[in-house]
DSSP file (Angstrom, degrees, kcal/mol; ACC not computed):
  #  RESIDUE AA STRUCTURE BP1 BP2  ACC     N-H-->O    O-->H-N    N-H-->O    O-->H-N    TCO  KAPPA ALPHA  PHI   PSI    X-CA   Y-CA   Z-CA
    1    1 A X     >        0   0    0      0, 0.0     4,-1.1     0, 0.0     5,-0.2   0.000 360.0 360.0 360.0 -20.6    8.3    3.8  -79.3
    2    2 A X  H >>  +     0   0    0      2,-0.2     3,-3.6     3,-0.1     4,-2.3   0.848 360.0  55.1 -79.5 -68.2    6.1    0.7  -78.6
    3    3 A X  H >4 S+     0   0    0      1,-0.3     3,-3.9     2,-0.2     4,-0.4   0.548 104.7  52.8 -32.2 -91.3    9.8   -1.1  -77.2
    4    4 A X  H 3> S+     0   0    0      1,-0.3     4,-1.2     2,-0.2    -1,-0.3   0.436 115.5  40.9 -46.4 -33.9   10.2    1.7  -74.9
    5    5 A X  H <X S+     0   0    0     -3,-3.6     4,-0.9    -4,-1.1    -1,-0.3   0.660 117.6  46.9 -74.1 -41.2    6.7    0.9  -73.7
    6    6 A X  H <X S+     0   0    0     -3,-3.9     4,-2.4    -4,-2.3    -2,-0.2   0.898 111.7  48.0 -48.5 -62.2    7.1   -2.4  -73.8
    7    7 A X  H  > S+     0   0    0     -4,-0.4     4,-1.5     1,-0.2    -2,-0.2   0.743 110.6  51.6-110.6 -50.1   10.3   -2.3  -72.1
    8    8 A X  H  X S+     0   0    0     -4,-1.2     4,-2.5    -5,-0.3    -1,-0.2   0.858 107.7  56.3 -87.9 -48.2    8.8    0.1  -69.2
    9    9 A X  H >X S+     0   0    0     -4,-0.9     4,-2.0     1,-0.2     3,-0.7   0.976 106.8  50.7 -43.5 -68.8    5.5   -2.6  -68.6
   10   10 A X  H 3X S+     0   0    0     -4,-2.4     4,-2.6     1,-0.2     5,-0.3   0.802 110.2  45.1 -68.0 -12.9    7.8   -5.2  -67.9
   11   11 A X  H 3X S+     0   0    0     -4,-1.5     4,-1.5     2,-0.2    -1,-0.2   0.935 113.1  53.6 -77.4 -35.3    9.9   -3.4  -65.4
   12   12 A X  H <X S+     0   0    0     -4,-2.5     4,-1.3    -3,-0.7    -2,-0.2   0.647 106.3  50.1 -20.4 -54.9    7.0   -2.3  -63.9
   13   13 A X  H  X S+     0   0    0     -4,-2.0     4,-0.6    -5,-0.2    -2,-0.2   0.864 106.3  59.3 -55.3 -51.7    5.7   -5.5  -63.6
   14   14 A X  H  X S+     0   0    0     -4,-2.6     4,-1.9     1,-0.2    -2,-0.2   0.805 105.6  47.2 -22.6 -55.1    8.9   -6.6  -62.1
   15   15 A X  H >X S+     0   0    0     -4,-1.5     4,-2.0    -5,-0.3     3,-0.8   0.963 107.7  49.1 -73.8 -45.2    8.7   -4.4  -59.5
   16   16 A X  H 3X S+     0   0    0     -4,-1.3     4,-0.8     1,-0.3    -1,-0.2   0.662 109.2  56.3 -90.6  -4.8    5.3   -4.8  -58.3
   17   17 A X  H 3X S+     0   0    0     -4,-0.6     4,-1.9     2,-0.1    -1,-0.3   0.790 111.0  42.2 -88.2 -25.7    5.8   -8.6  -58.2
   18   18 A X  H << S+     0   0    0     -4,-1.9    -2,-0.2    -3,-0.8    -3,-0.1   0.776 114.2  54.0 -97.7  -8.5    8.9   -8.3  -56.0
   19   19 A X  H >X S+     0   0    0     -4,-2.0     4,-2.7     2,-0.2     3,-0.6   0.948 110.4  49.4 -45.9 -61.3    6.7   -5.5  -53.8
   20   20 A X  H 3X S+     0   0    0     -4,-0.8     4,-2.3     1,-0.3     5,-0.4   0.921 111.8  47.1 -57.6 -57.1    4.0   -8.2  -53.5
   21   21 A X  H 3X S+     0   0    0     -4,-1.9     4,-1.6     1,-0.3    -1,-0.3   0.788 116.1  43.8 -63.9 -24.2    6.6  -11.0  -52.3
   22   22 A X  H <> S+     0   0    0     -3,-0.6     4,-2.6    -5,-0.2    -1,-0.3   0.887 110.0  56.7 -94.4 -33.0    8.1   -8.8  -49.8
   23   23 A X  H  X S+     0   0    0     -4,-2.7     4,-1.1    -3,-0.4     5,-0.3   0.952 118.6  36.3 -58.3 -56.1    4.5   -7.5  -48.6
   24   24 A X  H >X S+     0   0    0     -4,-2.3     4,-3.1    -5,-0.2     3,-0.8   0.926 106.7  65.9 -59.6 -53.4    3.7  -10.9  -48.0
   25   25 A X  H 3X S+     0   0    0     -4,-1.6     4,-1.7    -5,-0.4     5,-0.3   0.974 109.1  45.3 -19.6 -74.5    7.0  -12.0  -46.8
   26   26 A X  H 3< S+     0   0    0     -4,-2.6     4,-0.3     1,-0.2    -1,-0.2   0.427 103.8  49.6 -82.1  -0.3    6.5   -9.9  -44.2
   27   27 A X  H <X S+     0   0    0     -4,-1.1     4,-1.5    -3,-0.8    -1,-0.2   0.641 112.2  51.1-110.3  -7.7    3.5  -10.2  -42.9
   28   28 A X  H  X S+     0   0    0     -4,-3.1     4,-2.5    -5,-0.3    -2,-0.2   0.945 106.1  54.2 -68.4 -27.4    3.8  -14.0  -42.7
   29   29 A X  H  X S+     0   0    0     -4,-1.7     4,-0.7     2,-0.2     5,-0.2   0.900 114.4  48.1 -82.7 -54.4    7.3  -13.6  -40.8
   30   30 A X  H >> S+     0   0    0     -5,-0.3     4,-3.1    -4,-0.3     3,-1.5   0.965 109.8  51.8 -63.9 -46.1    4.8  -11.2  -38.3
   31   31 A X  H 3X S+     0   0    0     -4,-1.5     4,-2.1     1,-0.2    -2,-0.2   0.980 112.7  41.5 -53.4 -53.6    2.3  -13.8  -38.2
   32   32 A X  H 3< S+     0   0    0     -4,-2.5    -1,-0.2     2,-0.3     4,-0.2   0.239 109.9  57.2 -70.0  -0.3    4.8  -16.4  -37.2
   33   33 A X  H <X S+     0   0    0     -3,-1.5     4,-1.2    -4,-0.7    -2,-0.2   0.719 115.3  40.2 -98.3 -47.4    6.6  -14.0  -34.7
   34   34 A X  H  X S+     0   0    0     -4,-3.1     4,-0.8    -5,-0.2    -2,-0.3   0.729 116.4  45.3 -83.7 -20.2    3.0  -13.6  -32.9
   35   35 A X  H >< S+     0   0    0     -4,-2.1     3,-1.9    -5,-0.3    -3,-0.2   0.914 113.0  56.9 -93.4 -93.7    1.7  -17.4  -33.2
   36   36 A X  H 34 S+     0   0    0      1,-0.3    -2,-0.2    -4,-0.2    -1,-0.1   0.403 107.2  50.6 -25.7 -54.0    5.6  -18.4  -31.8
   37   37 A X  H 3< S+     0   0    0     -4,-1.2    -1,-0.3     2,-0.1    -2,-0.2   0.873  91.4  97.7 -50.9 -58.6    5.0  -16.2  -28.8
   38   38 A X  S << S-     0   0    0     -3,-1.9     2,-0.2    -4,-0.8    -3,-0.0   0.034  80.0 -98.7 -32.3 132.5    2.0  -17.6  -28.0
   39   39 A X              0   0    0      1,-0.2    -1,-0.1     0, 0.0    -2,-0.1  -0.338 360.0 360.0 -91.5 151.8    1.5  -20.4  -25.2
   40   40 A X              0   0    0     -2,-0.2    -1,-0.2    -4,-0.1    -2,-0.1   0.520 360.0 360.0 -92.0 360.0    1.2  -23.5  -26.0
């Protein structure tokens, strides 16, 4: 039962570390769409 638990953390974990990279991803990739635009 503890493996299942175990098992279920780390996937968990997974996930919310490759949420976090994509959350960020994207708002640098916005950041860098609006600074790009801007005149120089």
């Amino acid at each position: 039962m503890s493996d299942e638990s175990n098992t279920n953390k780390d996937d968990d974990g997974r996930a919310d570390a490759i949420a976090a990279t994509l959350v960020i991803s994207i708002i640098i990739y916005g950041l860098y769409l609006w600074l790009s635009g801007m005149p120089s």
